[in-house]
C-alpha positions in Angstrom: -1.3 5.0 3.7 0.7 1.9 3.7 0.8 -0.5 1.3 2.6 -3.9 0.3 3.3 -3.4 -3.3 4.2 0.3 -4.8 2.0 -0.3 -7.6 -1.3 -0.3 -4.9 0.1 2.6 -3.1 0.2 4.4 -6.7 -3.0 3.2 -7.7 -4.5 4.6 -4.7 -2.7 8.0 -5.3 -4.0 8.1 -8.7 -7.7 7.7 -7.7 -7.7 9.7 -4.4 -6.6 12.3 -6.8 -8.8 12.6 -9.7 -11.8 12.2 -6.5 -10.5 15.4 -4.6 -9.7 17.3 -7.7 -13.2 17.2 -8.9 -12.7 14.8 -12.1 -14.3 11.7 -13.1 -12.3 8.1 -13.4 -12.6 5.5 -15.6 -10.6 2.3 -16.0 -9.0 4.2 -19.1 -7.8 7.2 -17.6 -6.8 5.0 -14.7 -4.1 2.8 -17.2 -3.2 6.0 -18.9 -2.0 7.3 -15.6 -0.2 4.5 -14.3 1.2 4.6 -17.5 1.8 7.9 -17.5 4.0 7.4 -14.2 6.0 4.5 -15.3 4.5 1.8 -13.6 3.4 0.1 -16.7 5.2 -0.2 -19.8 2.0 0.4 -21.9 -1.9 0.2 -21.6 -2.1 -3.5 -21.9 0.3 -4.3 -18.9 -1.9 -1.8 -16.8 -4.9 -3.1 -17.9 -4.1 -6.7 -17.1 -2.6 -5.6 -13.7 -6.4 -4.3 -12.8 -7.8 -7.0 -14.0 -6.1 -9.4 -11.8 -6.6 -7.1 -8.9 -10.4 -6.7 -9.4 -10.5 -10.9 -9.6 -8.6 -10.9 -6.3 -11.3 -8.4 -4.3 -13.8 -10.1 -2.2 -17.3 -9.4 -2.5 -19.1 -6.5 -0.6 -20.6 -9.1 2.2 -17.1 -10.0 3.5 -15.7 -6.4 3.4 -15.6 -5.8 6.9 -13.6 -9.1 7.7 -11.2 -8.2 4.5 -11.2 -5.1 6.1 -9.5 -6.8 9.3 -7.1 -9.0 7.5 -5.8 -5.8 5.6 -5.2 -4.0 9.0 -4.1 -7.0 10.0 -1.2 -7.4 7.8 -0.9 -3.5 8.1 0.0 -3.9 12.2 1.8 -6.9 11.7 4.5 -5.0 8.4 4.7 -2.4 11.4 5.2 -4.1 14.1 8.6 -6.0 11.8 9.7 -1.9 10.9 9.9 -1.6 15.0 11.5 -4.4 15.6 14.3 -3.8 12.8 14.9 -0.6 14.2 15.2 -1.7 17.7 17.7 -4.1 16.3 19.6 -2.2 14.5 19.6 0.6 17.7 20.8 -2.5 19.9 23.8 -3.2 17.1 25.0 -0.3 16.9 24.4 0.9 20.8 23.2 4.4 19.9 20.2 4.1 21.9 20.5 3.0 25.8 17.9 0.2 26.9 15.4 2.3 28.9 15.2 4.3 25.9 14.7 1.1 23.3 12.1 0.3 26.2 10.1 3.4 25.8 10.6 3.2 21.7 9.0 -0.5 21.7 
């Protein structure tokens, strides 16, 4: 998975974890855990940080066209990782064209 901000990548660890180990989640054990891994000073931090997420997701009738802007942005943060490295194999001429071709 790829994701914009750390913090979301590590909040998505956190639940796809206690889901395939069997145990239930609650907004608690969720702050205690991304306290737990440093990503929040203390509970209150965390807690805010999932309230401001939960305000930002769209309701359930638009989640297939949130769905698209998310992949979206996905392709398009991939499509700029490509591109760097094509530049940086064209700087540093490690890499003939036909090869850069093939890698685009």
């Amino acid at each position: 998975m790829s994701f914009y901000e750390n913090v979301h990548q590590q909040l998505f660890s956190i639940i796809r974890s206690f889901f395939s180990d069997g145990k239930q989640y609650t907004v608690i054990n969720i702050i205690e855990e991304l306290v737990k891994r440093g990503l929040f000073t203390n509970d209150q931090m965390a807690k805010t940080y999932l309230l401001g997420i939960s305000d930002l997701v769209a309701s359930v009738k638009n989640i297939e066209s949130l769905c698209n802007i998310i992949i979206e942005k996905y392709n398009v943060r991939q499509l700029l990782v490509v591109a760097n490295d094509i530049i940086e194999n064209v700087n540093d001429g490690s890499i003939d064209a036909a090869s850069m071709l093939d890698l685009a």
